[in-house]
N, C-alpha and C positions, 0 to 999 in steps of 0.2 A: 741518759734515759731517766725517767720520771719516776721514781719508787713513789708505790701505793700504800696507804696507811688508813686504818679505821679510824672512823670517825673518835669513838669513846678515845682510840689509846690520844688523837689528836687535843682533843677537851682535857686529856689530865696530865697530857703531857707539856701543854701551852700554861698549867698552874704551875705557879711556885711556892714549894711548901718544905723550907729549912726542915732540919731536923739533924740530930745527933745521931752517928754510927750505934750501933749495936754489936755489944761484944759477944763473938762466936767463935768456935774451932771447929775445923774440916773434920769431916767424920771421915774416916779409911771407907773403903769402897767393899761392902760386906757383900759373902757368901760367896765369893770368884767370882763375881760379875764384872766385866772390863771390856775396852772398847775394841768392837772388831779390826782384826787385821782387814786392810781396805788396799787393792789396786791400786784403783783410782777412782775421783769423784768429779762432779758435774752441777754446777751450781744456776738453775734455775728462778723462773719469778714465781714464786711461791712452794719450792721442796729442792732439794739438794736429792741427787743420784750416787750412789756409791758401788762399786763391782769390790766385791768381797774377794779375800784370796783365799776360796778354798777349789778342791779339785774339782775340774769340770765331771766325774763317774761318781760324786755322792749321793745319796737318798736325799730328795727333798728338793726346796720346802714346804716342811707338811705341817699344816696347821692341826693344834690340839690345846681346843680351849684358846685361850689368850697369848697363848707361846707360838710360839713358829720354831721347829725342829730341822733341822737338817743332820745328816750321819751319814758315817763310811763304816763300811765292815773292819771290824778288829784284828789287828795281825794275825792274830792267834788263833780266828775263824776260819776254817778250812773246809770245803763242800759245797756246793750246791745250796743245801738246807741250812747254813749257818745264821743264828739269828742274832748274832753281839753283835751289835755296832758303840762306838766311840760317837756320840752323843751330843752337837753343838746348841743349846739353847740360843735364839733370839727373843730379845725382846726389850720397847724402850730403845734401842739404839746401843744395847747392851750386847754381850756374851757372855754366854757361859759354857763351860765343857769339863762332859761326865765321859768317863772311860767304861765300854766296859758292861753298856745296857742292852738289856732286852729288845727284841725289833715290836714287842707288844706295845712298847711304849709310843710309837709309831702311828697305833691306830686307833683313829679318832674315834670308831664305832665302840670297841672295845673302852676308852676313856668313857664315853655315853654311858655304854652298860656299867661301869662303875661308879655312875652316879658321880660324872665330872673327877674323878677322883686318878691322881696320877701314884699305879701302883706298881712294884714289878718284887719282882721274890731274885736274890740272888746267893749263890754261897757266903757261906761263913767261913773267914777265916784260912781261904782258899780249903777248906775241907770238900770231899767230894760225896759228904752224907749227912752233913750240918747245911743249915739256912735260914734265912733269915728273911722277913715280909718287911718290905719300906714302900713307904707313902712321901713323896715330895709336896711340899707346901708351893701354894702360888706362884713365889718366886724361884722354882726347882732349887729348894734347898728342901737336908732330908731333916723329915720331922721324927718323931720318937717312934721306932717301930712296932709296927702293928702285930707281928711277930717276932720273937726275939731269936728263939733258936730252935728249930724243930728238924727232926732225924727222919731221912729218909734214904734209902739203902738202894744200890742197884739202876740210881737213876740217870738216864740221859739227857733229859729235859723237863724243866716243870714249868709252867703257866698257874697263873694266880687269878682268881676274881674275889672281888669283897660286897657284903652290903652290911653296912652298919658298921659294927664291931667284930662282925662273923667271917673268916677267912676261907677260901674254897680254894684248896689242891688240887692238880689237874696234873699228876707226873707220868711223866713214859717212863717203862724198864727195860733195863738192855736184857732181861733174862726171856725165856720164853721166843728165844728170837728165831722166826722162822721164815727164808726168801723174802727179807725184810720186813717183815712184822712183827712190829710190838706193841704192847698189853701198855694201857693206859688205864686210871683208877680215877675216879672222882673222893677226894676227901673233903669233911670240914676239920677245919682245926677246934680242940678242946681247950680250951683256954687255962679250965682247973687244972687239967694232967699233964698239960705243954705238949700232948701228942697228935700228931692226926692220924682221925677218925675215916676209914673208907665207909662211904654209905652205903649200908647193907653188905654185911661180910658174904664174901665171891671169893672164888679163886679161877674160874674158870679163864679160858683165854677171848679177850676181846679188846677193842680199843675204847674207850670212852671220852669225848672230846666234848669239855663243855663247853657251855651255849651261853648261858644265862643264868643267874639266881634273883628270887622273888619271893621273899616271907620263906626262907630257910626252905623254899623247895630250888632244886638244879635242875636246869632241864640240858641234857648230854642228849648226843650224838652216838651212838654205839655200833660200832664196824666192826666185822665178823670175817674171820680169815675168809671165808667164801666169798668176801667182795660185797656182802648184805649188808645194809642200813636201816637200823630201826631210830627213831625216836623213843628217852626213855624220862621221864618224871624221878627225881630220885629224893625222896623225902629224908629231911633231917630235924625235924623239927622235934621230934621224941626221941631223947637222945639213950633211951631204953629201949628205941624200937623203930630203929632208918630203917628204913626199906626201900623198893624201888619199884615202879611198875610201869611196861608200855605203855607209848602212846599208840592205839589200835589203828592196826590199817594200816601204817608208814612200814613195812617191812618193806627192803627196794628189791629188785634183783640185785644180779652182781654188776659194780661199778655204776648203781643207780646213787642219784644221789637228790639231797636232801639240804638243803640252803635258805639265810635269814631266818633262820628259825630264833625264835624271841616268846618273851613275854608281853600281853599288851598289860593297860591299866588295872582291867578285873580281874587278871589271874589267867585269861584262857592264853594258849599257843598261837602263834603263826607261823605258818610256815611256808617253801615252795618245793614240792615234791615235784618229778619230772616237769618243771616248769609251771606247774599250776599250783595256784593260791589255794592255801587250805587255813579253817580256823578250825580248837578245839577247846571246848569248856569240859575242863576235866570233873565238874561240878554237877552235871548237866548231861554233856554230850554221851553217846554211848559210840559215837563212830567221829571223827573229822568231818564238817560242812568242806565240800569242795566249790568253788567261786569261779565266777568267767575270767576273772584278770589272768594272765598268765607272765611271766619273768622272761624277757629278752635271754634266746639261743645262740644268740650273734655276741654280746660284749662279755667281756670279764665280769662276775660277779661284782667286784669289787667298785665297775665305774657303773653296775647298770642298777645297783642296788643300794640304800644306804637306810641304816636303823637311829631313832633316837627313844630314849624312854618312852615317849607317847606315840609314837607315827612310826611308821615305815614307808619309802616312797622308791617307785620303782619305774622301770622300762619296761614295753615291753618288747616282740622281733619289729615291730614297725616302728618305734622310739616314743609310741603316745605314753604322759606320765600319766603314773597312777597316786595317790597318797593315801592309804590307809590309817584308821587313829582305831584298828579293831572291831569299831562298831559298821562304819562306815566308810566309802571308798569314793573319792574326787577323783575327777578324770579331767586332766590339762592341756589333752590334745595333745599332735605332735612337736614333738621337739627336737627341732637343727641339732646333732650331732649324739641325743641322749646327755646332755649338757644341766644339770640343774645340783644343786647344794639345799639339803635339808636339814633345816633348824629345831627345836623345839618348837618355836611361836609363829614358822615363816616358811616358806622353800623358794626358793630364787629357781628360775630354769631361764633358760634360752630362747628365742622366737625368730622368725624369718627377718623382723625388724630390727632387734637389740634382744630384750630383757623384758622377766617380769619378777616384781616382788610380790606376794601372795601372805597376808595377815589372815592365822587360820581363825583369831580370836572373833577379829572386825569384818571377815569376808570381804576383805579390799584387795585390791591388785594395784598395784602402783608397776606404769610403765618405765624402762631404764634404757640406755643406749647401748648397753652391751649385754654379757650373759655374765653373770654373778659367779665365781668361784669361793670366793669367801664373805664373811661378813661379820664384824663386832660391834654391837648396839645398832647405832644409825650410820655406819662406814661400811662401804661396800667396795669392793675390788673384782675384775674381772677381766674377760678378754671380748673384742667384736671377731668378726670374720677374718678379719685384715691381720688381725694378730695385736693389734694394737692393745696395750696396756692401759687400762683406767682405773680412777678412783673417783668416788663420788659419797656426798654425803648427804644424807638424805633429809636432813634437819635444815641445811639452807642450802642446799639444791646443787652448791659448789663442787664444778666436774672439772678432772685435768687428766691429760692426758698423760704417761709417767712414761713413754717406749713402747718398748715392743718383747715380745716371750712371748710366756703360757703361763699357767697353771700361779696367778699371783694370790697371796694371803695374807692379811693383816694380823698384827697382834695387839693393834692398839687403833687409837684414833689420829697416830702420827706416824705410821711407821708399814709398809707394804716391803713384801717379799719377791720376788719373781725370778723364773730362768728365762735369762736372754735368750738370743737366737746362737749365740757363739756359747751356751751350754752352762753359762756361770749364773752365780746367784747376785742379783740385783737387790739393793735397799733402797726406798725412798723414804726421805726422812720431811712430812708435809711439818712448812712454819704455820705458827700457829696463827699470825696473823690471815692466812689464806680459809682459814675456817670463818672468819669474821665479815662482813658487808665493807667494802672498799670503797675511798673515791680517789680521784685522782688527784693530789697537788701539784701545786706551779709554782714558779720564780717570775715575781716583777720585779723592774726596777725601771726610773725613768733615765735619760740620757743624758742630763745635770747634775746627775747625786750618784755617789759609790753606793746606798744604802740598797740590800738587797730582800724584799719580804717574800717569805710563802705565804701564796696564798690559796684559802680554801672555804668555795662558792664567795659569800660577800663578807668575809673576812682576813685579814693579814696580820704577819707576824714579822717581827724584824729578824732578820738572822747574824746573830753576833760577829761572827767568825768562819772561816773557811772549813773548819773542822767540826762546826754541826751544820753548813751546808752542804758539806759530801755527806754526812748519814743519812741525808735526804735526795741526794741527785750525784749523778756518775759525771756530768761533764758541766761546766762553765755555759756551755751551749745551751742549756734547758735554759736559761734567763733569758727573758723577754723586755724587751724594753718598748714601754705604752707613753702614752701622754701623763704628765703630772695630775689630771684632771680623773683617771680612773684611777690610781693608787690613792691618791685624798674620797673615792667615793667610798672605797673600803673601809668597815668598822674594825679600828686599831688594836690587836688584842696584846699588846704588848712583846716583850720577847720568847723567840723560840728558844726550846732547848734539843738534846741532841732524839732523834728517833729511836725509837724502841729499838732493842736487838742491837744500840752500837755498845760496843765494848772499851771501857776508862780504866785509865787506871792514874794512880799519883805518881809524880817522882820520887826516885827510891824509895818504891814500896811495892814488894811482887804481889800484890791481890789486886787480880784482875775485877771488875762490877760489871754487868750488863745492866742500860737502861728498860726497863720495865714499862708495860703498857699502864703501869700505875703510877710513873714520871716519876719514878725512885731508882737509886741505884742498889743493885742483887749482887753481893757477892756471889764469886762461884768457888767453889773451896776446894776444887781439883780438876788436875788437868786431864781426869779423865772424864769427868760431867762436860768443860770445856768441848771436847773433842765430842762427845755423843752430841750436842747440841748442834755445833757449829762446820762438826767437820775438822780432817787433816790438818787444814788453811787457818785455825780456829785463832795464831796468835797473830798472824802477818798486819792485823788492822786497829789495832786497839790504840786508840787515843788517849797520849798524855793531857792531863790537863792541871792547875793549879787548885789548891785545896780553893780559894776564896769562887771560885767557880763547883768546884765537888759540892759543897754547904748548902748551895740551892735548889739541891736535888733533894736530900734527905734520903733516908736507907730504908730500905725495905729487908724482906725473908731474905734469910742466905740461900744459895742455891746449891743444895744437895744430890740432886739427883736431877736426869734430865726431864720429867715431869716437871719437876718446882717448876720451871719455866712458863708452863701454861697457865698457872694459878696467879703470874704477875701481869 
């Protein structure tokens, strides 16, 4: 078969430009990041397949931010309502695993409302009245806590939100406990006294379940052993003088309920009481504005609704989308299944034909072949009717086809998530050359001469040896043999070297080099960057060759991680 190659890595790859090694050491592989346990994998023309070995019953994969998430419940988690799970990070072609988190960490809405921000509060010290607020950096490794130690007595459960530097308490108490209910408090933490603060001292019995913070006001949820639902504002901002006041009108009845309730950009509320959209400017309003849109009775919240900092986009009983940004309300018509993903800058939904992208800035719609489930920068992954798995990028138009599942998410611009149909979790790992514009090369040779050229459109290249003509073509059979008269009309570009992505190395010398789309050789400086790149298979092909053949390559960046790889 005929391996395709871009033009550019072909132009720099056809130079020769000596040069001396560069002296480096392997950096150890920082934070437990390490390459996933793999079934088995599946190697494609432009991305390699991998079935991961984790249980077919885990959470996931749920994308949050740039990460993709997958979790099992914790041994230790017993009930119904248990929310610890054991925690596998993807990402990059990496893993990582945290024991032991919160199910908050889970939801992507909840990361939004935190201003992007990956936080969870856990005990101290296995103490059952000590705790501690962590914030994980980029690469879920944990940064310096945002709380260090704070006392809290009698608790079953706590939840965390942040903005800025200001921490909000949200714990349950097992005391006060009546035919299963329990008293829930909204606090901020004081940072001078290491204590937390309940906003507006109460003791009476209710539950309060936050929602949201915005300029040091909370906005909770407040449930009433009678089964009642108020919305309440609960100010913190005068730390001499929190108080707390409803929002008018939202009293439900019993087991009424009250959903996506948020802040928008100016301050005012949104919300869906018995399924109708309501706004309130607490500045301004004396009552809630009630609105025509109304929140689909038919789906789970969860799939029919989704919040980011500026917008809220919804379904409603007949699946037409809605998108609100607070001020104003776009209507998307119907959408096949209630199927759509909402961005900050974008919303992707689903249509009878594939897919739409929707730019809130440019007011553009860009049509797609499927319906959108995830998306990072210009990478989109999603599913058709058929079930079929895609990925597409929307910068050169290049779509592939990756199987079959549901529910797939990217966490990069190389790396898509998915559950198959047999219930596991799928990787695809896209080469970088399949992001780039492709042609095709060829083998001539005439019928009088061993010499064999690649060649590409009206130019050819001689090819040394059998071992940079396989990093170009799988069989002997891809050579063609023309008349003398077309290999002479070809402009001669001298000798080939081997394709980008083969892998050299010296005799007696264990460093392994990949050749580079910049016609240099890449150390790689472990066998676990190896394996993230290349896959299980990663050592089975690597070509010996002689230093006076290495020299003509010249050395490029070491490869440290399986990024470096795109940069060469």
């Amino acid at each position: 078969m005929i391996k395709k190659m871009s033009l550019f890595a072909l132009a720099l790859i056809f130079a020769s430009q000596p040069a001396m090694p560069v002296a480096a050491q392997a950096q150890a592989d920082a934070g437990g990041w390490q390459a996933p346990q793999i079934e088995a994998a599946w190697n494609y023309d432009g991305y390699r397949v991998e079935r991961h070995a984790l249980a077919s019953d885990i959470v996931g994969p749920v994308s949050v931010g740039d990460l993709v998430l997958v979790a099992d419940p914790a041994d230790s988690c017993t009930g119904v309502d248990c929310d610890i799970y054991h925690v596998t990070m993807l990402k990059d072609g990496m893993s990582k695993h945290i024991p032991n988190l919160p199910g908050t960490l889970l939801d992507e809405t909840r990361y939004r409302l935190n201003d992007d921000r990956l936080v969870y509060i856990t005990n101290l010290k296995n103490s059952d009245t000590h705790f501690t607020v962590v914030e994980l950096d980029a690469e879920f490794n944990e940064s310096e806590a945002l709380v260090e130690d704070v006392f809290l007595t009698s608790v079953t459960d706590v939840d965390v939100m942040v903005e800025g530097i200001e921490v909000y308490l949200n714990p349950e108490f097992n005391n006060n406990t009546t035919g299963g209910y329990q008293q829930k408090a909204v606090y901020i933490y004081d940072h001078k006294s290491g204590l937390a603060d309940i906003i507006g001292k109460h003791y009476d019995l209710r539950r309060e379940n936050l929602l949201d913070v915005q300029d040091r006001i909370a906005l909770a949820s407040w449930e009433f052993k009678s089964g009642n639902e108020q919305l309440w504002l609960m100010n913190a901002e005068d730390e001499d003088n929190r108080f707390y006041e409803a929002v008018p009108y939202t009293w439900t009845e019993p087991e009424g309920d009250i959903v996506g309730a948020h802040f928008t950009k100016d301050g005012s509320i949104e919300y869906f009481q018995y399924f109708k959209r309501f706004t309130f400017d607490p500045k301004t309003d004396e009552r809630p504005v009630e609105h025509p849109e109304t929140l689909s009775w038919y789906r789970d919240v969860r799939d029919a609704l989704q919040i980011t900092r500026d917008r809220m986009a919804w379904v409603d009983a007949e699946d037409t989308l809605f998108v609100s940004d607070g001020d104003s309300v776009l209507n998307f018509g119907l959408v096949p299944g209630g199927v759509f993903t909402l961005q900050s800058d974008r919303i992707f939904y689903a249509t009878a034909e594939g897919g739409v992208v929707y730019d809130f800035a440019r007011a553009e719609e860009t049509q797609l072949g499927f319906g959108v489930t995830d998306a990072v920068q210009n990478i989109v992954v999603g599913t058709d009717q058929a079930g079929t798995v895609w990925y597409q990028n929307l910068d050169t138009g290049k779509i592939m086809n990756l199987g079959f599942g549901s529910s797939p998410v990217v966490s990069d611009a190389y790396h898509v998530y998915w559950r198959g149909d047999d219930n596991k979790v799928y990787e695809t790992t896209i080469s970088p050359s399949a992001r780039t514009n492709i042609e095709t090369v060829s083998a001539l040779k005439t019928s009088d001469s061993p010499r064999v050229y690649l060649v590409s459109g009206t130019q050819k290249w001689y090819i040394p040896n059998e071992d940079v003509y396989f990093s170009y073509f799988d069989s002997w059979t891809d050579v063609k043999n023309v008349e003398q008269a077309q290999v002479d009309s070809l402009e001669n570009k001298g000798t080939i070297k081997f394709a980008p992505g083969t892998l050299v190395k010296l005799a007696n010398d264990p460093r392994v080099y990949t050749v580079g789309e910049d016609g240099k050789l890449h150390w790689i400086t472990s066998q676990t960057v190896a394996y993230a790149i290349y896959g299980s298979i990663w050592n089975r092909d690597i070509v010996e060759v002689p230093m006076s053949e290495m020299v003509n390559y010249g050395y490029g960046i070491n490869i440290y991680t399986e990024a470096d790889i795109y940069s060469i």
